[in-house]
TORMI-841109 format. One record per residue: residue in three letters; y, x, z of N, C-alpha, C in turn. Coordinates in steps of 0.001 Angstrom, whole numbers, plus 500000, padded with zeros to 6 digits. Atoms other than C-alpha are relative to their C-alpha. Example, Ala and Ser with C-alpha at 12.3 -4.5 7.8 and 13.67 -1.06 7.14 Angstrom:
<recs>
ALA498810500890500000495500512300507800501200500900500000SER498810499180499940498940513670507140501090499230500730
</recs>
This chain:
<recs>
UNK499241501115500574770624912195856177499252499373498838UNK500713500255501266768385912027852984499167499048500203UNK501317500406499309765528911151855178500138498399500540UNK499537501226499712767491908141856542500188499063499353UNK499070501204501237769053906935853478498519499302499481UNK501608500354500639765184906744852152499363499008500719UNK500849500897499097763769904934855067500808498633500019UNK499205501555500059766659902318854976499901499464498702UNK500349500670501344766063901535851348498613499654499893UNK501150500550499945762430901211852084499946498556499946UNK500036501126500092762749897739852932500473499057498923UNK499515501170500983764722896313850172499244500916498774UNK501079499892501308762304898406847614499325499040500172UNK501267500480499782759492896241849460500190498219499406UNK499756501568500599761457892885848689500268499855498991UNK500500499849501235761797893898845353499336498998499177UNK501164500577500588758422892771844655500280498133499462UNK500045501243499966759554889306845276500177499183498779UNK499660500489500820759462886940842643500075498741499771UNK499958501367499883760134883691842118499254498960499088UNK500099500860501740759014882262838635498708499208500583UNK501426500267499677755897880366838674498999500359499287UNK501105499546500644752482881654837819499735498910498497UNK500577500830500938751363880791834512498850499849499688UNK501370499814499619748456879465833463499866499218498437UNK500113500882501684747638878549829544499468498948499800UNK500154501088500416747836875072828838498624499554499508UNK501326500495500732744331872887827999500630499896498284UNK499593500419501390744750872606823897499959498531500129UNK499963501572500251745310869033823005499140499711498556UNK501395500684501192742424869071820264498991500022500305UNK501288499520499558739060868956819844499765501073500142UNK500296498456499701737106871894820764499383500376498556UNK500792499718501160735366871790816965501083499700498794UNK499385500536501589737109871487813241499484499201500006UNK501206501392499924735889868041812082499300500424498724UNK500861499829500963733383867618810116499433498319499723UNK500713501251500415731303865069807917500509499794498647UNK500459500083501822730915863597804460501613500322499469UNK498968499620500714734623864285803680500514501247499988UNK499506499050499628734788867644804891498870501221499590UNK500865498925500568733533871129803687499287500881501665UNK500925499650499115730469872444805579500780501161499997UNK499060498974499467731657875013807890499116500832500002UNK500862498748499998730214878454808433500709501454500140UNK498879498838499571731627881819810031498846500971498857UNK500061499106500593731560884768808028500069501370501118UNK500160498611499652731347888834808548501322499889501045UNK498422499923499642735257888507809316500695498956500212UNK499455501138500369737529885743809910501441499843499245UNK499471500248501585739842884186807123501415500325501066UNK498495499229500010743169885293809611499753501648499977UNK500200498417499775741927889053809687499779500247498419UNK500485500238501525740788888430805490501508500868499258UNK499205499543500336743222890759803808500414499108498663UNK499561500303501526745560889166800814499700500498498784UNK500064499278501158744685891630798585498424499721499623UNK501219500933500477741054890359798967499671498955499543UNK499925501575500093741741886841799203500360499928498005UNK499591500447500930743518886688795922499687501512498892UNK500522499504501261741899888445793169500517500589498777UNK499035499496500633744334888660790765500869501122499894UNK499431499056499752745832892055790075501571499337499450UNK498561500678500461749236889998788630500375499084501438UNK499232500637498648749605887898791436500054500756501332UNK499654499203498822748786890773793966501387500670499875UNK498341499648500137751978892519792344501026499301500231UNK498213500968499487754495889327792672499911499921501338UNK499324500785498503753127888847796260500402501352500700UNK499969498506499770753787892615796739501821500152500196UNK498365499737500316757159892392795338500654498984501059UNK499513500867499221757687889223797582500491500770501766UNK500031498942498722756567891367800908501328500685500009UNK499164499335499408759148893673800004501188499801499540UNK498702500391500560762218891739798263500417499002501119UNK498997501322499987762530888610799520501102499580501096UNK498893500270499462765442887428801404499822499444501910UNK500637500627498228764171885053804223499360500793500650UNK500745498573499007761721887656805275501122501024500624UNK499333498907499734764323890075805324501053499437501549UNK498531500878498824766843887656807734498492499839501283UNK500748500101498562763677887198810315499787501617500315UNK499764499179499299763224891151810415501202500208500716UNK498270499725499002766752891516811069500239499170501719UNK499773500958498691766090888382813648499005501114501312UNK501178499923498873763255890321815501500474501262500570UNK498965499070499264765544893860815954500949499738500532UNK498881501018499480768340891302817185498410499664501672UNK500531500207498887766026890138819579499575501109501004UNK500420498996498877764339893561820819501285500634500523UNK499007499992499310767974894616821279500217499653501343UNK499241500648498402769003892016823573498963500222501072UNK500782499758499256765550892514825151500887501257501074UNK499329498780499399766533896191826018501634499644500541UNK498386500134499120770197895056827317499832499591501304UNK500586500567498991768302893008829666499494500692500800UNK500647499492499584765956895440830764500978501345500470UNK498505499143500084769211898119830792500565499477502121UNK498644500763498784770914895473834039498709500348500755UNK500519499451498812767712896748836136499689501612500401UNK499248498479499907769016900510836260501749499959500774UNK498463499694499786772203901728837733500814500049499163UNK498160499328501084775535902504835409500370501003500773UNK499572498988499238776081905747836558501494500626499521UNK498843499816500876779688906446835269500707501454500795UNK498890498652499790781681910269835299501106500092499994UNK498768499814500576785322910743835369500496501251500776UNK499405498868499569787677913712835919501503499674500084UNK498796499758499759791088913520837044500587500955500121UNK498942499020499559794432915502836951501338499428500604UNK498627499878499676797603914697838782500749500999500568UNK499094499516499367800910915916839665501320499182500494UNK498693500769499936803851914513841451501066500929500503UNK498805499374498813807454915668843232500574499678500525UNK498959500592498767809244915063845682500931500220500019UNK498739500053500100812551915001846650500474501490500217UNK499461498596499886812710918561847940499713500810498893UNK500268500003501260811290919027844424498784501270500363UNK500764499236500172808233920704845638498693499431499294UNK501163500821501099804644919802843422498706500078500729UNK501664500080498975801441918317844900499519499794498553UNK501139500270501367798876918389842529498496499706500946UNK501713500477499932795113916921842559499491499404499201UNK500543500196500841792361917297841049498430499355500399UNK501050500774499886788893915152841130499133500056499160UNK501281500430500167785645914792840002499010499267500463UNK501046500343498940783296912562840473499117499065499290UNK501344500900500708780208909971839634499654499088501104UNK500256500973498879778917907197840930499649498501498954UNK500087501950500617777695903267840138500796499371501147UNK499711501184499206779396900710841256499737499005499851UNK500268501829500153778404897136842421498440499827499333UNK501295500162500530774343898021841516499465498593500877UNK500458500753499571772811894955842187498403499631500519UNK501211499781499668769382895056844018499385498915499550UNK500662501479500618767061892349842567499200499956501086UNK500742500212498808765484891401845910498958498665499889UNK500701501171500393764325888245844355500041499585498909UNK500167500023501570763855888684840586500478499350499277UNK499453500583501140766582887263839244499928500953498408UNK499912499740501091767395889888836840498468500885499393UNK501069500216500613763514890881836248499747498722498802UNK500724501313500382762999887231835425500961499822498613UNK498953500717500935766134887168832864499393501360498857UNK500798499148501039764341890671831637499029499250498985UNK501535500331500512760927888997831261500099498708498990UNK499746501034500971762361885840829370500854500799498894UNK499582499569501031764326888187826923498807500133499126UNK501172499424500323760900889808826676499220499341499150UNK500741500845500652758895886785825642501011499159498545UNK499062500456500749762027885425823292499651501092498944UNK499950498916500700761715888995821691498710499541499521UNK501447500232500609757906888188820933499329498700499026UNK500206501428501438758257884579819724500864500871498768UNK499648499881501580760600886033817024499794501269499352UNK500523498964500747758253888880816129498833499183499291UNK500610500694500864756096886041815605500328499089499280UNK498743500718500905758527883913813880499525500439498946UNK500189499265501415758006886645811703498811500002499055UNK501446500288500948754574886974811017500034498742499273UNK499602501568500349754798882869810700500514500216498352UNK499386499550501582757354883833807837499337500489498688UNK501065499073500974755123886396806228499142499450499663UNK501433501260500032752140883959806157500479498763498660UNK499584501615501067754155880792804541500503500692498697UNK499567500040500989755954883222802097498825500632498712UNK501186499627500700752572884903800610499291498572499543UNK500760501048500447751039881320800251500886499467499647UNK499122500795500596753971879951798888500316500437498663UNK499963499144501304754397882902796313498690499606499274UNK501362500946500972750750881922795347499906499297499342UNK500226501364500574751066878660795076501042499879498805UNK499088500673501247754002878669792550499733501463498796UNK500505499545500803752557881332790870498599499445498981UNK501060501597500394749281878653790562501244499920499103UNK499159500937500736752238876310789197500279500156498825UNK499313499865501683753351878307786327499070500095499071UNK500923499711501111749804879168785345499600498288499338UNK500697501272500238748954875392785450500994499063499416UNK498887500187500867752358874229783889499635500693498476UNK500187499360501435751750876745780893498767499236499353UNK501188500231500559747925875290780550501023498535499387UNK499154501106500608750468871793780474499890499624498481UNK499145499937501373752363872571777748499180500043499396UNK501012499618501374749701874246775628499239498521499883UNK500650501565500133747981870639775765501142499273499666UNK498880500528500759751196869067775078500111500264498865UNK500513499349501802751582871302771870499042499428499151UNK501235500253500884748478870952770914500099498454499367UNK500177501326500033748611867001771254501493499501498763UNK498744500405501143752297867181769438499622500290498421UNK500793499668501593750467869097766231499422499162499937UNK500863500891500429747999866587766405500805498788499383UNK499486501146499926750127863608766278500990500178498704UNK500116499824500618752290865212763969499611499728498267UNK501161500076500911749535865520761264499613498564499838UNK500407501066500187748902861737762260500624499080498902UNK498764500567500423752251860583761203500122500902498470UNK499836499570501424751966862741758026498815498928498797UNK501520500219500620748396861259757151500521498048499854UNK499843501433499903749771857402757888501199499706499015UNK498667499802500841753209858590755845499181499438498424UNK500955499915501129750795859305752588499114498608500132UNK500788500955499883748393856305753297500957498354499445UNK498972501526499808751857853526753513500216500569498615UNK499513499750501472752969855542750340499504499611499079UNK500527500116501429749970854893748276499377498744500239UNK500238501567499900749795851246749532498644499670500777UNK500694500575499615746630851663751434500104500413501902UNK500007499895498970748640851942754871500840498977500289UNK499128501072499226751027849796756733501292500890500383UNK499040499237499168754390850706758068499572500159501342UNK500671500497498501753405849159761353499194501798500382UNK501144498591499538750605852371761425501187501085500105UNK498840499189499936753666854566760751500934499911500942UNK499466500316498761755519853348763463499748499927500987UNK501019499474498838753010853594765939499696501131500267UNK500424498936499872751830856841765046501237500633500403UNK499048499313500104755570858151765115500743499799501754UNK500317500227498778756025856405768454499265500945501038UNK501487499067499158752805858551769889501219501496499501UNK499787498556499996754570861632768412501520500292500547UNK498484500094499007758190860862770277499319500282501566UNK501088499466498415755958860800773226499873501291499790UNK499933498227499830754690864114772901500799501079499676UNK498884499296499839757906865720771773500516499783501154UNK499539499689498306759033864683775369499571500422500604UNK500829499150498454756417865814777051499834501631499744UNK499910498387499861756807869383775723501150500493500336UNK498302500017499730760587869439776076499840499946501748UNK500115499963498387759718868168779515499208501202500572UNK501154498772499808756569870961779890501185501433500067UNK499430499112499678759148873345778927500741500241500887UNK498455500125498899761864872836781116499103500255501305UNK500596499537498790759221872831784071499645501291500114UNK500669498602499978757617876098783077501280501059500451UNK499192499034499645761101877907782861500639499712501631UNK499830500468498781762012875923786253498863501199500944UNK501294499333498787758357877277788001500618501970499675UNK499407498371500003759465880905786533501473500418501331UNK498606499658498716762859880572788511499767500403501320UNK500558500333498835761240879151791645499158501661500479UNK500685498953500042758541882323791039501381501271500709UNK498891498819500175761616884991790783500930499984501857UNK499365500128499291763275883667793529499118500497501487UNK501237499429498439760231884067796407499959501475499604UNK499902498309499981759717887504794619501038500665500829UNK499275499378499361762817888583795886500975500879498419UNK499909499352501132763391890263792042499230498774498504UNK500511500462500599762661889314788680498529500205499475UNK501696499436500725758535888806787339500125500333499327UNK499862499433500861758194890619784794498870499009499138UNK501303501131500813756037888787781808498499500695500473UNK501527499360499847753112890972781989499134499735501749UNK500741500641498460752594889556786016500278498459499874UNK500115501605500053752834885912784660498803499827499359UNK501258500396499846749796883967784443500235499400498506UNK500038501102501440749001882615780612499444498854500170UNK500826500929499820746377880296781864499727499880501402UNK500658499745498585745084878957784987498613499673499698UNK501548499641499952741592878845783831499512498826500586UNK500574500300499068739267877709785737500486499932502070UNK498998499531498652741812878725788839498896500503501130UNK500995498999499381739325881425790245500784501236500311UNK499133498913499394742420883613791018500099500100501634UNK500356499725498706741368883318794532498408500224500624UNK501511500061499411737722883706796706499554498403500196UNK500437501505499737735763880603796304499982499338501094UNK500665500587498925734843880358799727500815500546500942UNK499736499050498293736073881380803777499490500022500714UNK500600500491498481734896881999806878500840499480500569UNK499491500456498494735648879282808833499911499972501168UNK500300499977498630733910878806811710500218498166500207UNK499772501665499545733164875462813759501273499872501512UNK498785499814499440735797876780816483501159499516500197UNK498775500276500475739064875246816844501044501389500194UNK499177498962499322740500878306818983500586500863499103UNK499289498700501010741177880286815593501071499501500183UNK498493500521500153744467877977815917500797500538501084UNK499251499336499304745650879846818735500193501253499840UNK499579498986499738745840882707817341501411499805498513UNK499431500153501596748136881519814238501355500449500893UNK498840499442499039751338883089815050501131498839500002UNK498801501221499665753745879645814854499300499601501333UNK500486500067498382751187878805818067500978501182500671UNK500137498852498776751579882013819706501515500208499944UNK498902499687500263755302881996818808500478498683501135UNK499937500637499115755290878809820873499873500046501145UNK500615499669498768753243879854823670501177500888500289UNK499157499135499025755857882911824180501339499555500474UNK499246500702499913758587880095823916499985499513501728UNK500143499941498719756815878925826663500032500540501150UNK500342498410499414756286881819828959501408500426500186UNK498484499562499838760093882600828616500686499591500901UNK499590500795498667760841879532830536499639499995501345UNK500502499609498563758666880257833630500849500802500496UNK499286499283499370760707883260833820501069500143499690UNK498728500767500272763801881275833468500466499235501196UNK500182500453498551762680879237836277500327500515501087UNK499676498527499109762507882360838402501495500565500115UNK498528499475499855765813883617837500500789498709500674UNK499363500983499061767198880069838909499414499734500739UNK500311500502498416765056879571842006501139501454500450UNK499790499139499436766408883298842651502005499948500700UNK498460500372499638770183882178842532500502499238501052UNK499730500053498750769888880456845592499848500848501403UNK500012499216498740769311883406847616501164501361499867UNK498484499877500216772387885427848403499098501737499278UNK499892499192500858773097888716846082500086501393500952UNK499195498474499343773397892458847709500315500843498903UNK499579498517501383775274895380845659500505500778500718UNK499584498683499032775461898612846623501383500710499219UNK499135499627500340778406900770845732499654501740500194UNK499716498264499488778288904836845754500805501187498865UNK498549499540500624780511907239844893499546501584500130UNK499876498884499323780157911125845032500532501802498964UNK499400498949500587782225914088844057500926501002500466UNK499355498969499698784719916921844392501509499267500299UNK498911500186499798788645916690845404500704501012500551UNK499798498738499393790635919765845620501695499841499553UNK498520499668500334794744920371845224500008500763498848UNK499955498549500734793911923799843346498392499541498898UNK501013500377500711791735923484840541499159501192499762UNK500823499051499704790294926791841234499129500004500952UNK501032500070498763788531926097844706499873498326499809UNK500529500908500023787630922426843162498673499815500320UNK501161500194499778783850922760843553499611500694501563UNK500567499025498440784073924689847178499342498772500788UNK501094501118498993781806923161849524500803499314500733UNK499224500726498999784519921859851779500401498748498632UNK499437501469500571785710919337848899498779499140499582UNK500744501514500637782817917454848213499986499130500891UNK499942501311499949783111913998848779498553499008499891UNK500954500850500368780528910923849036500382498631500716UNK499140500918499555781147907625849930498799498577499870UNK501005501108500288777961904296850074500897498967500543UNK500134501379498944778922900788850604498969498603499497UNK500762501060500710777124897343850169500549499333500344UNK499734501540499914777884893681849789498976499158499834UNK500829500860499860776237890970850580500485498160499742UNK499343500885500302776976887673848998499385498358499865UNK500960501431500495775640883919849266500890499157499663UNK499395500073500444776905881471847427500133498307501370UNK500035501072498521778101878045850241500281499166499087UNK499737501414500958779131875328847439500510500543498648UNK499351499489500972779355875514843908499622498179499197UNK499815501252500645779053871145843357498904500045499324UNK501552500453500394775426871404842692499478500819498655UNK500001499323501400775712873630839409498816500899500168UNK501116499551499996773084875956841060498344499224499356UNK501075500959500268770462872895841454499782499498498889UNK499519500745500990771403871628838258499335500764499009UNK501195499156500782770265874783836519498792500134500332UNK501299500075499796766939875168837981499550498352499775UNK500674501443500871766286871096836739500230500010498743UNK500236499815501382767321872225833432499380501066499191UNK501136498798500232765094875371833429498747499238500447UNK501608500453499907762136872888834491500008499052498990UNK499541501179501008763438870262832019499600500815498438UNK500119499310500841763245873318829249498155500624499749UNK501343499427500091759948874562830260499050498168499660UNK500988501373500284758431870715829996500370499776498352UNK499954500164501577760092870906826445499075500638499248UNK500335498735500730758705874136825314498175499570499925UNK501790500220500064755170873028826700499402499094498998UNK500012501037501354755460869631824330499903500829498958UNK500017499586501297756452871697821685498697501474499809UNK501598498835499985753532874387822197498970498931499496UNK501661501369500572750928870948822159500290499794498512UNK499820500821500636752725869676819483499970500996498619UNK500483498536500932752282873638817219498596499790499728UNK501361500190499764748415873024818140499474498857499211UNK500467501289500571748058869600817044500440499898498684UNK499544499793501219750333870484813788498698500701499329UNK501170498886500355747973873323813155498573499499499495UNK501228500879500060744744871570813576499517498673498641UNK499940500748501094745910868790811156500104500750498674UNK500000499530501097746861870941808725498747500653499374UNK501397499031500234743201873140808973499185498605499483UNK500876501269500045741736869194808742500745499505499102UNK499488500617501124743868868014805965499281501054498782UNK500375499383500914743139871072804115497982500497499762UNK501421500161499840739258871018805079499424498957499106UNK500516501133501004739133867441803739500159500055498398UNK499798500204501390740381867935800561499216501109498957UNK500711498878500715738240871184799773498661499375500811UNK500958500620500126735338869385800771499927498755498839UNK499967501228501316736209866515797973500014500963498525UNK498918499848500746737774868585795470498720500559498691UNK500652499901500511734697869903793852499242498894498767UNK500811501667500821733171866489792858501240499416499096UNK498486500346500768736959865486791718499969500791498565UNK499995498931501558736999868575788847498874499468499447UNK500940500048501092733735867958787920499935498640499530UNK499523501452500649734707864237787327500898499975498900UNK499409500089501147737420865277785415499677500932498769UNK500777499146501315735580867849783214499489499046499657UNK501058501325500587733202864942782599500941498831498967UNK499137501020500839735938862478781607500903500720498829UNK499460499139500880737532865160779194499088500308498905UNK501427499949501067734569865960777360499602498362499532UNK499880501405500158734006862278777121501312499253499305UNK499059500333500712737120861640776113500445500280498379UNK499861499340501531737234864075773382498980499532499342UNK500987500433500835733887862800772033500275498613499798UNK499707501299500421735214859111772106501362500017498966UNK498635499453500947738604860566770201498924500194498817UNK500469499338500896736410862403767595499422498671498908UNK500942501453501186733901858670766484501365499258499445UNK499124501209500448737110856630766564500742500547498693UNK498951499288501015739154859239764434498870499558498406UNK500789500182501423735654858883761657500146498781499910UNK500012501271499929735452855509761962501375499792499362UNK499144500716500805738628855076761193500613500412498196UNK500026499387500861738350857578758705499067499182498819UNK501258500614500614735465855543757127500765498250499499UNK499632500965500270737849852436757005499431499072500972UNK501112500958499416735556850947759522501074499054501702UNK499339500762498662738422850603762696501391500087499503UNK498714500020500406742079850042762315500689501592500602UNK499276498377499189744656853049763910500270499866500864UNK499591499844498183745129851816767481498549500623500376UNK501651499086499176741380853107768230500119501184500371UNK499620498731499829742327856458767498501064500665500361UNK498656499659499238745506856039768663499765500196501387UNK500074499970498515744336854923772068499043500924500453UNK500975499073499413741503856969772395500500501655500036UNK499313498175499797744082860313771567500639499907501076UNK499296500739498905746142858709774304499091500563501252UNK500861499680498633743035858799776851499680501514499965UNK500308499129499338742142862034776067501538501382500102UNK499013499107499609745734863694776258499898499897501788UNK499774499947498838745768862121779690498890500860500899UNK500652499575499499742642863458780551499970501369500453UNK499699498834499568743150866800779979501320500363500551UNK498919499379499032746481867093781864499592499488501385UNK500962500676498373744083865221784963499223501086500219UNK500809498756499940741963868294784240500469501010500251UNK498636498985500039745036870773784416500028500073501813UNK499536500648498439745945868920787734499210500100500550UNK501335500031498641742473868641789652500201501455499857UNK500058497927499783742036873161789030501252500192500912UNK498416499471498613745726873241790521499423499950501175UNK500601500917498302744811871177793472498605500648500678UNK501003499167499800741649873119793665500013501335500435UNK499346498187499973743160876664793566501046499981501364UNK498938500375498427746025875351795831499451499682501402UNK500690499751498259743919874349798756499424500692500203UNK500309498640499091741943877564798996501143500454500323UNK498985499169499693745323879090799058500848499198501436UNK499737500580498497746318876483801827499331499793501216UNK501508499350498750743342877010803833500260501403500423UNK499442498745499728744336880312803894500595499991500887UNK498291500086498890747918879891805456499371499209500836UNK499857500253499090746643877602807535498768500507501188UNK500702498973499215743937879441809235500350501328500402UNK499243498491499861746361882324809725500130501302499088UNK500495498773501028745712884616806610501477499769498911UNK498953499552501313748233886581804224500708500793501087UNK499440499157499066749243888489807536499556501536499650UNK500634498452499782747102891603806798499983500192498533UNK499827499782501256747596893216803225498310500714499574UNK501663499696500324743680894431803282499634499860500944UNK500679500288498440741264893700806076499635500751500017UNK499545499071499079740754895939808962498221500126499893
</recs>
């Protein structure tokens, strides 16, 4: 009987195999095959390693900012809601993968009843069995597996994705506060100065050899720079918030930045490579691609719904009156059946889904090109501007130094009686602005290595491999 049951299930193991979905086959990219290059763009050049394998803890230099992005890794909030998303997903995976097994279910019964002559039947049962297993003869519920499967993998890369933007985001507003603080301290500085102006023009009108006018100008200039530290401040404790908040916890002072320097809190340089293909491995791509990939075997699960359903049924156990000779060989029980089910009209709702499982997969593929071509721009936005950005600083070092040496003649000069007080007014003017242009280019400098980073895939690996 064993021997039989085996050979008749042979055949529907063999159709099994069948599957419906359609082969996939990875999309041409929709970019060039090279990063661009040319006079606006930084000469390329691969390194030992590449800048997504480049560990954070290398990349960024700083033992203060490795601690906030440390604390970020393991506080912050959003991160925490995409792990939770990506054990939500392997879940449902496994529920999926669960409906191509049996349900084998146990129960035990006791009754008794009586009758009228008031004598007592009793019975007792045991038994096991699935019911209604459904053979996948044509991969529907494979195909509804294999799209959990790939769903489960975009939002493991969701995650990474996450992990990536919130390390270069913690960076960057860690940058902010150092380059806010440099702000202020130039604000300050410029408010003492001014200040001192308005004291020196006070004394000058007093002993008749100044003007009000000069006093009113100078006092003017120093209303200005009381706003702009008032304002400086308010940003700095703002960028602290912003900081605290990506941490996940509060910074502590001793991991806040006093200065941004020169903004050398990162590696001057990366391996890029002339490649575009590093963009497929960035995980918002590859989070796409499995987007994609889900739907093929989405497809599959609705071609498969037009072919009819079989479910087997089996049953097998004991049944005895006496619950002492329940397991004797004469009471066991067994019992197979199957159904076979196609479906004859359901008003097109079948067809309907398989055009909105090809309708989904033509979305998913757009939005895969359209990850690629994001990607690409962003590696070429942030290429161009770290190919400029060099010549930019050293323009504004130049005009700062320059500035301050055209501040310094006008201030003697006027010291000498030789120029009136807008000279040295305007020329303190040019070089306040200068040095907060000088503040601003290092940001912008510091900030696109750190966005070159993220967008070449790096801040995924906490030291390289």
């Amino acid at each position: 009987m064993n021997a039989r049951l085996i050979l008749a299930t042979l055949p529907a193991m063999a159709l099994s195999a069948c599957n419906l979905a359609p082969k996939y086959v990875q999309p041409a990219t929709p970019v060039p095959p090279s990063l661009p290059q040319g006079a606006s763009y930084l000469a390329l050049a691969a390194g030992e390693t590449t800048a997504d394998a480049l560990g954070w803890r290398q990349f960024f230099t700083d033992p203060r900012l490795q601690q906030v992005i440390a604390s970020a890794l393991a506080n912050n909030r959003d991160l925490r809601a995409t792990l939770a998303n990506v054990e939500r997903a392997r879940a449902l995976y496994r529920v999926d993968r669960a409906a191509l097994l049996p349900v084998i279910d146990a129960s035990g019964t006791a009754s008794r009843s009586q009758n009228s002559s008031n004598s007592n039947n009793r019975n007792f049962q045991v038994q096991a069995g699935s019911s209604a297993f459904e053979l996948d003869l044509f991969g529907r519920m494979r195909n509804q597996s294999a799209s959990s499967f790939q769903t489960y993998l975009a939002t493991d890369e969701a995650r990474k994705a996450t992990q990536i933007a919130l390390v270069a985001e913690t960076a960057s507003a860690w940058l902010t506060y150092a380059a806010t603080a440099d702000a202020l301290k130039v604000a300050q500085e410029t408010l003492l100065s001014r200040q001192q102006t308005v004291n020196v023009n006070t004394r000058r009108e007093a002993n008749g050899i100044g003007t009000k006018l000069d006093v009113a100008t100078a006092t003017t200039a120093l209303n200005s720079a009381q706003a702009a530290v008032a304002d400086f401040t308010t940003s700095l404790a703002q960028a602290r918030n912003a900081l605290d908040l990506l941490a996940g916890a509060p910074v502590t002072d001793d991991q806040l930045p006093t200065t941004l320097g020169q903004g050398d809190q990162t590696l001057a340089a990366l391996p890029v490579g002339l490649s575009s293909e590093v963009l497929l491995r960035r995980p918002d791509v590859l989070a796409a691609e499995h987007d994609l990939r889900a739907t093929y075997a989405d497809i599959g699960a609705a071609r498969a719904a037009f072919f009819p359903t079989i479910s087997l049924t089996g049953l097998l156990g004991f049944a005895s009156g006496g619950l002492s000779s329940l397991f004797d060989g004469g009471n066991f029980q067994k019992t197979l059946s199957g159904t076979a089910r196609q479906r004859s009209f359901d008003g097109g709702a079948t067809s309907s889904n398989l055009a909105a499982a090809k309708a989904s997969r033509d979305a998913a593929l757009a939005r895969y090109e359209g990850a690629i071509q994001t990607a690409f721009r962003e590696v070429a936005d942030a290429l161009a501007r770290r190919g400029t950005i060099e010549d930019s600083v050293r323009a504004q070092s130049s005009l700062e130094a320059n500035a301050a040496t055209a501040y310094r003649l006008t201030q003697l000069r006027y010291d000498a009686g030789i120029a009136n007080f807008l000279e040295p007014l305007d020329a303190q003017r040019t070089l306040y602005s200068a040095r907060q242009s000088l503040v601003t280019a290092r940001l912008t400098r510091a900030s696109n290595m750190v966005e070159l980073y993220r967008t070449l895939g790096g801040g995924l690996n906490e030291t390289t491999p």
